[in-house]
C-alpha positions as CSV (number, residue, x, y, z in Angstrom):
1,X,-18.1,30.9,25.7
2,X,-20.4,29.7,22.6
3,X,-23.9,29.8,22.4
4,X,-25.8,26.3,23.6
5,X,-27.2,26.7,19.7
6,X,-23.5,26.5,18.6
7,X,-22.8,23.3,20.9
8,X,-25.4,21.5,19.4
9,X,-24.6,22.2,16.1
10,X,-21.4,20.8,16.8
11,X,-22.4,17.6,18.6
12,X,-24.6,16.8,15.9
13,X,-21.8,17.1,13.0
14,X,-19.6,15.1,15.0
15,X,-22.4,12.6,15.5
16,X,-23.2,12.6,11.7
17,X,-18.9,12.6,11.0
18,X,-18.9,9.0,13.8
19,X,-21.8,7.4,11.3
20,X,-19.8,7.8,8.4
21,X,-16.7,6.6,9.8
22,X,-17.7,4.0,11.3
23,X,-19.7,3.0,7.7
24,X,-16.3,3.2,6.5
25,X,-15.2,0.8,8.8
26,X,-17.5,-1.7,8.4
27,X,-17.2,-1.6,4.6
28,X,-13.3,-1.5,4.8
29,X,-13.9,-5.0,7.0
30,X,-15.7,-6.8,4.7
31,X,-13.3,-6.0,1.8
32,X,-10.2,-6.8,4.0
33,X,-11.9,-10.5,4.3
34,X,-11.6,-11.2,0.8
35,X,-8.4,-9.0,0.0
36,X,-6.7,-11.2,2.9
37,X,-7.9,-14.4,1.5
38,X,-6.8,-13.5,-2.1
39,X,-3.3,-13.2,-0.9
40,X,-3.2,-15.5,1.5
41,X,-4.0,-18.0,-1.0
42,X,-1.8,-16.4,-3.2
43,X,1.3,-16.5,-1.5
44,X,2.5,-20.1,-1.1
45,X,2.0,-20.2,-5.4
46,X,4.5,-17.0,-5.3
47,X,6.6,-18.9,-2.5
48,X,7.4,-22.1,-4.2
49,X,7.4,-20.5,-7.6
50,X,10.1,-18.5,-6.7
51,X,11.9,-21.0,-5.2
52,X,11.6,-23.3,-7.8
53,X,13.1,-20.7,-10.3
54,X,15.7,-20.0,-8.2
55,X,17.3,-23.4,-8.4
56,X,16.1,-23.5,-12.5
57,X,18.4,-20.2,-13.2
58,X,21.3,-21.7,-10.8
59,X,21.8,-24.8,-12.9
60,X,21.8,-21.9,-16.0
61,X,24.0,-19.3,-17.5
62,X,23.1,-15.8,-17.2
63,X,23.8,-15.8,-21.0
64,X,20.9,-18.0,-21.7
65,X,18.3,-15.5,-21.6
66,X,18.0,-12.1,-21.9
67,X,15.9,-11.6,-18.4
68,X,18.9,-13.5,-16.4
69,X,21.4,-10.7,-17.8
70,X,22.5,-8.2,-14.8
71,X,23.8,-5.1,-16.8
72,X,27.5,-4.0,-16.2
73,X,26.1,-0.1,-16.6
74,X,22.9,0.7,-15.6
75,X,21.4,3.7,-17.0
76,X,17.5,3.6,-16.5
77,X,15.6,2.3,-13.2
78,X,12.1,1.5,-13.4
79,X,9.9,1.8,-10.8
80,X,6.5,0.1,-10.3
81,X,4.7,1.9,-7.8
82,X,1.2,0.4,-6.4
83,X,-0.7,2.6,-3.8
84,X,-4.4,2.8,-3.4
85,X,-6.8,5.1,-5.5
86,X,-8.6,6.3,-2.5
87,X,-7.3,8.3,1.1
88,X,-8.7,7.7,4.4
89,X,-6.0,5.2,4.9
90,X,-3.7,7.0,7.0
91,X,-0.3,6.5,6.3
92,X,-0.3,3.7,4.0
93,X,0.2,6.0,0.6
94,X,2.3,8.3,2.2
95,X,4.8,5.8,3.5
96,X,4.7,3.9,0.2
97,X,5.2,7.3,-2.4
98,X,8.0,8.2,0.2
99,X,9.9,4.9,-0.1
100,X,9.6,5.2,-4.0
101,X,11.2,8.8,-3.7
102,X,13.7,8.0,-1.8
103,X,14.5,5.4,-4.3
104,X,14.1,7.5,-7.0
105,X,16.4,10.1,-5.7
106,X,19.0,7.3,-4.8
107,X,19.1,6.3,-8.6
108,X,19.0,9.8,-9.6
109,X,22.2,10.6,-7.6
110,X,24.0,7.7,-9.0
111,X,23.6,9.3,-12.1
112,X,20.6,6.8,-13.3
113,X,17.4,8.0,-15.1
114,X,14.3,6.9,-12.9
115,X,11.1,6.0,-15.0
116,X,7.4,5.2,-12.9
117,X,5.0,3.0,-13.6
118,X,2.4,3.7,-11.4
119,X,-0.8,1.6,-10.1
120,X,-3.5,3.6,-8.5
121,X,-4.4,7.1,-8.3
122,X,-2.4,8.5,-5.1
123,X,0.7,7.3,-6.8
124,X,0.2,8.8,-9.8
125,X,-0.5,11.7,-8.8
126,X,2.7,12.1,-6.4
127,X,4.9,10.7,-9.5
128,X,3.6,13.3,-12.0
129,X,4.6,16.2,-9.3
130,X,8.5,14.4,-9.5
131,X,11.1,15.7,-12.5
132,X,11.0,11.8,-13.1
133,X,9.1,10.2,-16.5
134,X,5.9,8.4,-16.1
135,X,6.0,5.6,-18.5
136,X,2.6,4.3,-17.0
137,X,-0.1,5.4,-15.3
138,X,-3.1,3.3,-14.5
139,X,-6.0,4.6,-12.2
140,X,-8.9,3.2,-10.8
141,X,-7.5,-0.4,-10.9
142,X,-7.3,-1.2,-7.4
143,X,-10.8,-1.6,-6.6
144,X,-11.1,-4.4,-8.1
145,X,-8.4,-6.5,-10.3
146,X,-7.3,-9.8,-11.6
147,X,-3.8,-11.3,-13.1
148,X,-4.8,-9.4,-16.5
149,X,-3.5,-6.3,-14.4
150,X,-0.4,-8.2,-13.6
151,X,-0.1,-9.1,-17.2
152,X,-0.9,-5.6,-18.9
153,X,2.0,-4.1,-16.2
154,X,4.6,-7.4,-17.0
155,X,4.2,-7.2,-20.7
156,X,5.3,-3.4,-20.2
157,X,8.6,-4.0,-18.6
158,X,9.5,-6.9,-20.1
159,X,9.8,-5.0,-23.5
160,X,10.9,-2.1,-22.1
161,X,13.7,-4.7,-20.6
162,X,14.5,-6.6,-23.6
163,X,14.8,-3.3,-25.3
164,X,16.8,-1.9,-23.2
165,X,14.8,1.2,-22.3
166,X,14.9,-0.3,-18.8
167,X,18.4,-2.2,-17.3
168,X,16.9,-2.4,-13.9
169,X,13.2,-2.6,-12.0
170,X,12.3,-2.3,-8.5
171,X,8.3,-2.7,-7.4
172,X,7.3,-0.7,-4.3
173,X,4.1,-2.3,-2.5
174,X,2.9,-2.3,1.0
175,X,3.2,-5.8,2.6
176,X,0.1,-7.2,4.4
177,X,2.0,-8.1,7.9
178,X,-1.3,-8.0,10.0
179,X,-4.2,-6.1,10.7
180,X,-2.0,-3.4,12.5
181,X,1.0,-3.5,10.7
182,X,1.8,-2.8,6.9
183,X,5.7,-2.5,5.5
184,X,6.5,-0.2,2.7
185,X,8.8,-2.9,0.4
186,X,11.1,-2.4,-2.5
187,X,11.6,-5.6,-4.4
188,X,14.0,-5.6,-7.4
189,X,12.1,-7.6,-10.1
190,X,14.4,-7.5,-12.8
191,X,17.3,-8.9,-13.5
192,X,16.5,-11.9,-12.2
193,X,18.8,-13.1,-9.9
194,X,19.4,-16.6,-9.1
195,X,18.5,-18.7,-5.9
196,X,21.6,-18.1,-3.3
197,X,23.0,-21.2,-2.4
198,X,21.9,-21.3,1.6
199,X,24.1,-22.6,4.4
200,X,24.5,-26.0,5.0
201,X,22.5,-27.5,8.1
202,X,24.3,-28.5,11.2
203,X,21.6,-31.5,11.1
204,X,22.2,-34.1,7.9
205,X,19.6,-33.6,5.5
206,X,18.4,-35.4,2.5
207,X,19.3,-33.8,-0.7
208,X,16.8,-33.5,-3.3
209,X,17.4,-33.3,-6.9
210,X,15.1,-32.0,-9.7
211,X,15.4,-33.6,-13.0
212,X,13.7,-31.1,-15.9
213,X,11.7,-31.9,-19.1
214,X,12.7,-30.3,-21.2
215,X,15.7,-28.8,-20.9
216,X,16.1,-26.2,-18.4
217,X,16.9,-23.4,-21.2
218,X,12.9,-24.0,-22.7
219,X,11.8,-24.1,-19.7
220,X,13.2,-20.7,-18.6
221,X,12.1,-19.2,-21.6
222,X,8.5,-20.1,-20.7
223,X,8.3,-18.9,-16.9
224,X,10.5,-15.9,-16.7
225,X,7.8,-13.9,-17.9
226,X,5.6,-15.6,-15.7
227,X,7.4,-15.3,-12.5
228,X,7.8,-11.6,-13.4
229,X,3.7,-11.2,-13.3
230,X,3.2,-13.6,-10.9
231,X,5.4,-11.4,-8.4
232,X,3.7,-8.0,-9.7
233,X,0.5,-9.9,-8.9
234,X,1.6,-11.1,-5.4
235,X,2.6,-7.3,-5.0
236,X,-1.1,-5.2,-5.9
237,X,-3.2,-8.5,-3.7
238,X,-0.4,-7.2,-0.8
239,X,-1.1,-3.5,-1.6
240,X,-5.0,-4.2,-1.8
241,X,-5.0,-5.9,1.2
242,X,-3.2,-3.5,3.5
243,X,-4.8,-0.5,1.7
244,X,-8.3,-2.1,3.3
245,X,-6.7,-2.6,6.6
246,X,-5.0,0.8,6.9
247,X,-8.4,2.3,6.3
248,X,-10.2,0.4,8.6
249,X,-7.6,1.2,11.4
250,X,-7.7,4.7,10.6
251,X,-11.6,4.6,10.5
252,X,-11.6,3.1,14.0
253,X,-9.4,5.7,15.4
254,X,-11.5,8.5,13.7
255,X,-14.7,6.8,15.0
256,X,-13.1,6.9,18.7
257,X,-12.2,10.7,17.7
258,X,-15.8,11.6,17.3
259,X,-16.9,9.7,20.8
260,X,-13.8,11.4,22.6
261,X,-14.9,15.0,20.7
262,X,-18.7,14.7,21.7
263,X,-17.7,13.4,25.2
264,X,-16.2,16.7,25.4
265,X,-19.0,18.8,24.1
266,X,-21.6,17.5,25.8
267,X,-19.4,18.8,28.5
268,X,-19.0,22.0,27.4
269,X,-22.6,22.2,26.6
270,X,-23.8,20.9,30.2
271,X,-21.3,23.5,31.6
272,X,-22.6,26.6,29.3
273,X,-26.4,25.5,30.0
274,X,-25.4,25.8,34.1
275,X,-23.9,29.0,33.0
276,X,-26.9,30.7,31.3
277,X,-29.2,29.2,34.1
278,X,-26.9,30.7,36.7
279,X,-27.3,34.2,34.7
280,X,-30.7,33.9,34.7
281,X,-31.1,32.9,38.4
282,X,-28.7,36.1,39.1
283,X,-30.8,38.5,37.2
284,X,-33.9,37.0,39.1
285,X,-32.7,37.6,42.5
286,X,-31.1,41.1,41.4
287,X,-34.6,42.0,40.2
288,X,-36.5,41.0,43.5
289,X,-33.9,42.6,45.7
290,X,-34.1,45.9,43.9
291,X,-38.0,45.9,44.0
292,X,-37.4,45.4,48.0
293,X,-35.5,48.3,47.8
């Protein structure tokens, strides 16, 4: 059994370990406040852009511009992967660097060659540890970004697209569901594949149609590029945002870790101390009965 000196060494650690946690937690709150309302805001932009350039590049040939082309052979997969620079977020990074692997090892098998452009440290780091290239690696970003990340990360594999270096990129991001759940997601960015034509309605419904100025060809050659940042955008504000609330779930559970850990020593302390008192008490009467004797 430990010394009552050990116990309380150990009670106070935890104690000390439950302050910064629960710092942690607080902290990881307030960012998740404005993370939540950056993509919240965000995301109806992303929506209707998207839709809208779905029905532009379904009234267009694929011919009409390079980013519509969908490659008969596909020899190189990028893969933009955006995880968090920092831990303490359970299992957001790992779920997110396991997705990408898997996907990286799917291409690999089909004979593909898998290239990573990787946003934040944790990713980085995993990628570099993989037989795979790392075209890009851009650290200490996620703390604190704009659409000029977006941007740097777009102009990237755009070229590398038009080039031909890449035929194919997929982004992997966590998905800001709600404050207890996060999705690892694998969206293909390029090609750019046009708006499916939905089912019709049972209901009849009025029928809407979009007359462009200019011509729809100008106009896709002005927000293809776009729309590809604008989705890598809506992807790191999804990352950022469930990176804050995986931390402060996991700093919650650690913080009820501590209270259940110094519930238990303050047990084991109260039950030593009765111990060494009982001892003591034994030794006592042992003493007076032998001096009776």
């Amino acid at each position: 059994m430990p010394s009552l000196k050990d116990v309380k060494v150990k009670i106070a650690g935890v104690k000390k370990t439950k302050q910064i946690t629960k710092a942690m937690n607080m902290v990881a709150s307030a960012k998740l406040r404005g993370a939540q309302q950056r993509i919240e805001r965000f995301r109806p932009y992303a929506s209707k852009f998207y839709d809208m350039l779905g029905d532009l590049a379904s009234k267009a040939d694929s011919s009409v511009h390079p980013l519509l082309e969908v490659r008969e052979e596909i020899k190189t997969c990028g893969i933009v992967l955006a995880t968090s620079d920092r831990g303490l977020c359970g299992s957001f990074n790992s779920n997110l660097i396991t997705t990408a692997l898997k996907l990286a090892a799917k291409k690999a098998a089909e004979g593909k060659k898998v290239k990573f452009y990787c946003v934040g440290k944790k990713g980085r780091d995993a990628a570099r540890k993989t037989d795979h290239e790392v075209a890009m690696a851009l650290a200490d970003q996620m703390g604190s970004f704009d659409f000029q990340l977006a941007n740097r990360i777009g102009l990237d594999v755009i070229n590398a697209y038009l080039t031909r270096e890449l035929d194919e990129v997929i982004m992997v991001y966590g998905e800001f569901v709600s404050m207890a759940k996060q999705l690892p997601i694998a969206l293909p960015i390029l090609p750019i594949a046009p708006k499916e034509e939905e089912a019709a309605p049972a209901a009849p419904a009025s029928n809407k149609e979009y007359i462009y100025e200019p011509a729809v060809e100008g106009l896709l050659a002005e927000l293809l590029p776009r729309f590809i940042k604008v989705q890598l955008y809506r992807g790191l504000l999804d990352t950022s945002a469930s990176e804050h609330a995986a931390r402060m779930a996991a700093m919650d559970n650690a913080t009820r870790s501590c209270d259940d850990m110094i519930g238990s020593l303050t047990l084991l302390f109260n039950k030593t101390r009765q111990a060494s008192i009982t001892r003591d008490l034994m030794d006592i009467v042992g003493g007076a009965e032998a001096l009776k004797g």
